[in-house]
C-alpha positions in Angstrom: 1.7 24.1 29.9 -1.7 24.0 28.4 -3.8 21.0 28.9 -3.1 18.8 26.1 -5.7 16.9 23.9 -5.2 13.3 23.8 -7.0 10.7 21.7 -7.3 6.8 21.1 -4.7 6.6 19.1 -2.4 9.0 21.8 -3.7 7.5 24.9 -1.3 5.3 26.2 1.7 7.3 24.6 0.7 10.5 26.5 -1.2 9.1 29.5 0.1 5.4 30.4 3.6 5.5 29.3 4.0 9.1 30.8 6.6 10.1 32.8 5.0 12.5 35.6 1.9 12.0 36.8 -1.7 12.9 34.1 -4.9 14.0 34.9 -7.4 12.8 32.4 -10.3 14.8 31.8 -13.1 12.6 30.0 -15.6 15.1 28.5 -17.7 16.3 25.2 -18.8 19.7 23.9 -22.2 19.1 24.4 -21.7 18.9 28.3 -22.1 22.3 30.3 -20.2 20.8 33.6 -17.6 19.8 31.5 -17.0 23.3 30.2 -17.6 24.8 33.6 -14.6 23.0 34.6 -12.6 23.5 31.9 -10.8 27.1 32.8 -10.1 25.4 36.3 -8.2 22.5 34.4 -6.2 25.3 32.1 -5.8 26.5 35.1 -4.4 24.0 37.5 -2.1 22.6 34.0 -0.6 26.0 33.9 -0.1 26.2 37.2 1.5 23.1 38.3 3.1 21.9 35.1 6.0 20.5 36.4 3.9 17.8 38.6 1.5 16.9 36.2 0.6 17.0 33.0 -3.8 17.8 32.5 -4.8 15.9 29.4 -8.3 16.1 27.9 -10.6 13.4 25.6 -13.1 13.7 23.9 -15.6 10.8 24.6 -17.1 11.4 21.5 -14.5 12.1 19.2 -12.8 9.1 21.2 -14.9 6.5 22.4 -12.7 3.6 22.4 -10.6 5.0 25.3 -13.8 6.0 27.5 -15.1 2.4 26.8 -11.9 0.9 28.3 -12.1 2.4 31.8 -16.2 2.4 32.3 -16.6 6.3 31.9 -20.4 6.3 32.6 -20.6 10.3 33.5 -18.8 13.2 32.6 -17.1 14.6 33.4 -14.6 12.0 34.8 -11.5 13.1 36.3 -8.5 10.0 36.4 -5.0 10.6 37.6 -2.6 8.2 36.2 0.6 7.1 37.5 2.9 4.9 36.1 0.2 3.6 33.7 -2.3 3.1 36.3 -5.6 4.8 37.4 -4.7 5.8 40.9 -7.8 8.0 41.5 -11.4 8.9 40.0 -13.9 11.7 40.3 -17.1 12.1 38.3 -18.7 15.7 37.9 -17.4 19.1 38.0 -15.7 20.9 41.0 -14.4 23.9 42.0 -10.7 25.0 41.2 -9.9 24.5 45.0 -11.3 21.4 45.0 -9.8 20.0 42.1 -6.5 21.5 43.5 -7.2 19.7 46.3 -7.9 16.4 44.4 -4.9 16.6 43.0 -2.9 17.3 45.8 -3.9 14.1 47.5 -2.6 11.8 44.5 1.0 13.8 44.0 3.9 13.0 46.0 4.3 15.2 49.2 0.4 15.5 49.2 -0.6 18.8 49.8 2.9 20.3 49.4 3.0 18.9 45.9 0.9 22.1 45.0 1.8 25.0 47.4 2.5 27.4 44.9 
């Protein structure tokens, strides 16, 4: 599945109220790190699709959203579950690390991810 753009309005819909875990990526078009990072994301949302869903905000398009959880860099990864921000990482990374990242916060920890 294809990361999936969420907005103010979508937020808690596709994020809180989610069923499987979301990784939230906070970011704008004017930001280079944020598209640096952005095939990794497509990536890791194609890849693991049935453990988590990658979701995407604009912060400028969307600033209430950013506002609400102190986004003060991006990009900001959050992974949500159950409604609730169970981890944070500001700034880019590679697709390793990210898999990494997200293997820690997914049930089974690394295992979550083998492919």
């Amino acid at each position: 599945m294809p990361t999936v753009k969420v907005t103010d309005a979508s937020f808690a819909d596709d994020v809180l109220a989610s069923d499987k875990p979301v990784l939230v990526d906070f970011w704008a078009e004017w930001c280079a790190p944020c598209k640096q990072i952005a095939p990794a994301l497509e990536e890791v949302s194609e890849q693991f699709s049935d453990k988590i869903t990658v979701a995407k905000i604009n912060i400028d398009d969307d600033p209430e959203t950013p506002g609400k959880f102190h986004i003060r860099a991006i990009p900001t990864l959050m992974i949500f579950k159950g409604g609730e921000v169970v981890a944070t990482r500001p700034g880019a990374m590679t697709k390793t690390k990210l898999t990494e990242w997200v293997a820690e916060h997914l049930d089974g920890g690394g295992d979550a991810l083998s492919a």
